[in-house]
C-alpha positions as CSV (number, residue, x, y, z in Angstrom):
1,X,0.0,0.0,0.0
2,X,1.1,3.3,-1.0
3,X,1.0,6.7,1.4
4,X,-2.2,8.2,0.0
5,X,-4.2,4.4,0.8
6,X,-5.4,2.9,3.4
7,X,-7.4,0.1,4.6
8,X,-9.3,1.0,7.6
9,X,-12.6,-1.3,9.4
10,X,-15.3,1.6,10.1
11,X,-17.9,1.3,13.0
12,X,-20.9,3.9,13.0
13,X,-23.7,3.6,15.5
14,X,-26.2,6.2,16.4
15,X,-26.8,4.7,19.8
16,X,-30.5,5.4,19.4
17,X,-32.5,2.0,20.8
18,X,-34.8,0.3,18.4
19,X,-36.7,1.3,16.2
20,X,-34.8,4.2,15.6
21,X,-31.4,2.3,16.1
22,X,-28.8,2.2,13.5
23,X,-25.0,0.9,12.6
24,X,-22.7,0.3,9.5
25,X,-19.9,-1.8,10.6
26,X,-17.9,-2.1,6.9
27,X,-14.1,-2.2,5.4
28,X,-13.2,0.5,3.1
29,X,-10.5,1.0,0.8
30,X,-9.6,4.7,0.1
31,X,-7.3,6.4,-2.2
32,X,-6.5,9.7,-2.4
33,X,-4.1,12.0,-4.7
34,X,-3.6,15.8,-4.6
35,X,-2.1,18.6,-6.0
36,X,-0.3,21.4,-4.0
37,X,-3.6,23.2,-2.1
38,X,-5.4,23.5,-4.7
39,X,-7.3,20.6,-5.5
40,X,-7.4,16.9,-4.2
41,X,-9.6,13.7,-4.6
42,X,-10.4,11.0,-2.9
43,X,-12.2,7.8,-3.7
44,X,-13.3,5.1,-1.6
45,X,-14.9,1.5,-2.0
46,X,-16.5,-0.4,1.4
47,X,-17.9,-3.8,1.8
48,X,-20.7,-3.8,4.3
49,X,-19.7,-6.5,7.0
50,X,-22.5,-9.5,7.6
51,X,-25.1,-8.9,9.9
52,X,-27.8,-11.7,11.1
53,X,-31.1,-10.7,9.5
54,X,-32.6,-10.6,13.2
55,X,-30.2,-7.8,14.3
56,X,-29.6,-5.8,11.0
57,X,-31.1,-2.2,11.7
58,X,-31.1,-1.3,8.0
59,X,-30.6,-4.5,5.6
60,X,-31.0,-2.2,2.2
61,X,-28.3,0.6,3.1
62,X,-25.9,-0.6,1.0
63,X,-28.5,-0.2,-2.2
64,X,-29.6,3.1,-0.9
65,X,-26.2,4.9,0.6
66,X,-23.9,3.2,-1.6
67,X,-21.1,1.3,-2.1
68,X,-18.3,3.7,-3.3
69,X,-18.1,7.1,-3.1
70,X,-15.7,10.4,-4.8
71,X,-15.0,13.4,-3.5
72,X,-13.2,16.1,-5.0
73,X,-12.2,19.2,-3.5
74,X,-11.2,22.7,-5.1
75,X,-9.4,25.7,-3.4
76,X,-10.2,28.2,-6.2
77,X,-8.6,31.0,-4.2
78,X,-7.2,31.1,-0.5
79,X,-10.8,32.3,0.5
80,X,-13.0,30.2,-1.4
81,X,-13.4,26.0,-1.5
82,X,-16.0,24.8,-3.4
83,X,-16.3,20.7,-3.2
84,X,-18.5,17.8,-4.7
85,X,-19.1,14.3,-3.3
86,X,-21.1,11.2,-5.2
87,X,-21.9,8.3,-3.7
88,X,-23.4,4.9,-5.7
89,X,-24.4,1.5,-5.3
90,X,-22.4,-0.1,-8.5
91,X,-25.5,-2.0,-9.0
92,X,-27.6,-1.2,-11.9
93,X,-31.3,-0.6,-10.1
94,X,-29.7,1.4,-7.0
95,X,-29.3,4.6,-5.5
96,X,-26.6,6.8,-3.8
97,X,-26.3,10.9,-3.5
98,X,-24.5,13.8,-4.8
99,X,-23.8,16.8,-2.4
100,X,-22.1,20.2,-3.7
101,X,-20.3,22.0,-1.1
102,X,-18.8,26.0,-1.0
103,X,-17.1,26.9,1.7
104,X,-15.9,30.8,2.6
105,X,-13.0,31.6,4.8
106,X,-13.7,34.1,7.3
107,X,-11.7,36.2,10.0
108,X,-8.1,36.5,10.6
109,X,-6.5,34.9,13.8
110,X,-4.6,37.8,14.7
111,X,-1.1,35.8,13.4
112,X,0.3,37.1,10.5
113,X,0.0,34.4,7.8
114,X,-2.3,32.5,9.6
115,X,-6.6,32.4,9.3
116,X,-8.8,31.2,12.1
117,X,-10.1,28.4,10.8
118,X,-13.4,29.2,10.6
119,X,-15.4,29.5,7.6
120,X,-18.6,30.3,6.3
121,X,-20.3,26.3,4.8
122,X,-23.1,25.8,2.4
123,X,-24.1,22.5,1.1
124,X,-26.5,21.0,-1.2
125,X,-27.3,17.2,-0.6
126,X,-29.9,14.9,-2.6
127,X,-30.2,11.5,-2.5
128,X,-29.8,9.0,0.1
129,X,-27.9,8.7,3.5
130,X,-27.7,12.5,4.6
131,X,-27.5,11.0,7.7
132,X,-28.1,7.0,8.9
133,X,-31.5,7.6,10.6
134,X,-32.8,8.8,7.5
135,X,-30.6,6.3,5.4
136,X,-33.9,4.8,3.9
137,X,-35.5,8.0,2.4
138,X,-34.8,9.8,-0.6
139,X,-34.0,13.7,0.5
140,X,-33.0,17.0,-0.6
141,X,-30.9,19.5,1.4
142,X,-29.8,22.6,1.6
143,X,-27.6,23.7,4.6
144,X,-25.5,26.6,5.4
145,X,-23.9,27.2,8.4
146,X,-19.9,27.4,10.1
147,X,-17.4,25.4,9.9
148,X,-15.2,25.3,12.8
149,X,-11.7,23.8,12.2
150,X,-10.5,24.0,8.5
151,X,-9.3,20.5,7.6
C-alpha cells in the first residue's frame, strides 16, 4: 500500500434503541491523490460486514447509501473551497447521492499568515444517506452554516 491508501474497518452507530437504532460496521478501501492546495480527490470503495437478519437495523443501506463514493475538492482561491461528493451503489437498479459544497473563509487569527479556521459552509445534498436515521428515504438538502476547524 502506497502513502495516499489505506485500509481501515469503520464502525458507526447512532446509539438510538430500536426502532430508531442504526449501525454500519464495513471495510473501506480509500485512495487519495492531490495537488499542492489546490485541488485533491479521494475515492473510496467499502464492503458492508455481515449482519444476522434478526439484528440488522437497516438491511437495504448498502442499495440506498452506496457502495463507493468520490469526492473532490477545489481551493479556487485562498478564500473560497468549493467541493463535490457522489456516492453509488455499482448495481444497476440502486441509489446513492451527490452533495455540492462551498465553503468561505472568514476572519483572521490575529497571526500574521495564519486564518482562524473558521469559515462560512453551504451545502446541497440529494439522494440518500444525509445521515443513517434517515438512510432509507430519498431527500434534498440545503444547509449553510460554520465550519469550525478548517481541515
Amino acid at each position: 500500500m502506497t502513502r495516499d491508501q489505506t485500509l481501515t474497518r469503520d464502525f458507526v452507530c447512532n446509539g438510538q434503541p430500536l426502532p430508531l437504532s442504526r449501525s454500519w460496521n464495513r471495510t473501506i478501501l480509500m485512495a487519495g491523490m492531490e495537488k499542492d492546495q489546490q485541488f485533491n480527490l479521494v475515492g473510496k470503495l467499502w464492503y458492508r460486514m455481515p449482519e444476522e437478519a434478526s439484528d440488522d437495523d437497516n438491511p437495504d443501506i448498502s442499495d440506498l447509501i452506496g457502495r463507493a463514493e468520490v469526492a473532490g475538492f477545489w481551493n479556487i482561491n485562498p478564500d473560497n473551497t468549493v467541493g463535490l461528493t457522489l456516492r453509488h451503489a455499482l448495481r444497476t437498479n440502486s441509489n446513492g447521492s451527490v452533495r455540492l459544497e462551498w465553503l468561505r473563509k472568514l476572519g483572521e487569527s490575529g497571526q500574521t499568515g495564519y486564518h482562524s479556521g473558521l469559515r462560512f459552509h453551504t451545502q446541497l445534498f440529494s439522494g440518500y444517506g444525509n445521515s443513517l436515521i434517515d438512510d432509507n428515504r430519498r431527500r434534498t438538502v440545503l444547509s449553510v452554516g460554520l465550519s469550525l476547524v478548517d481541515g
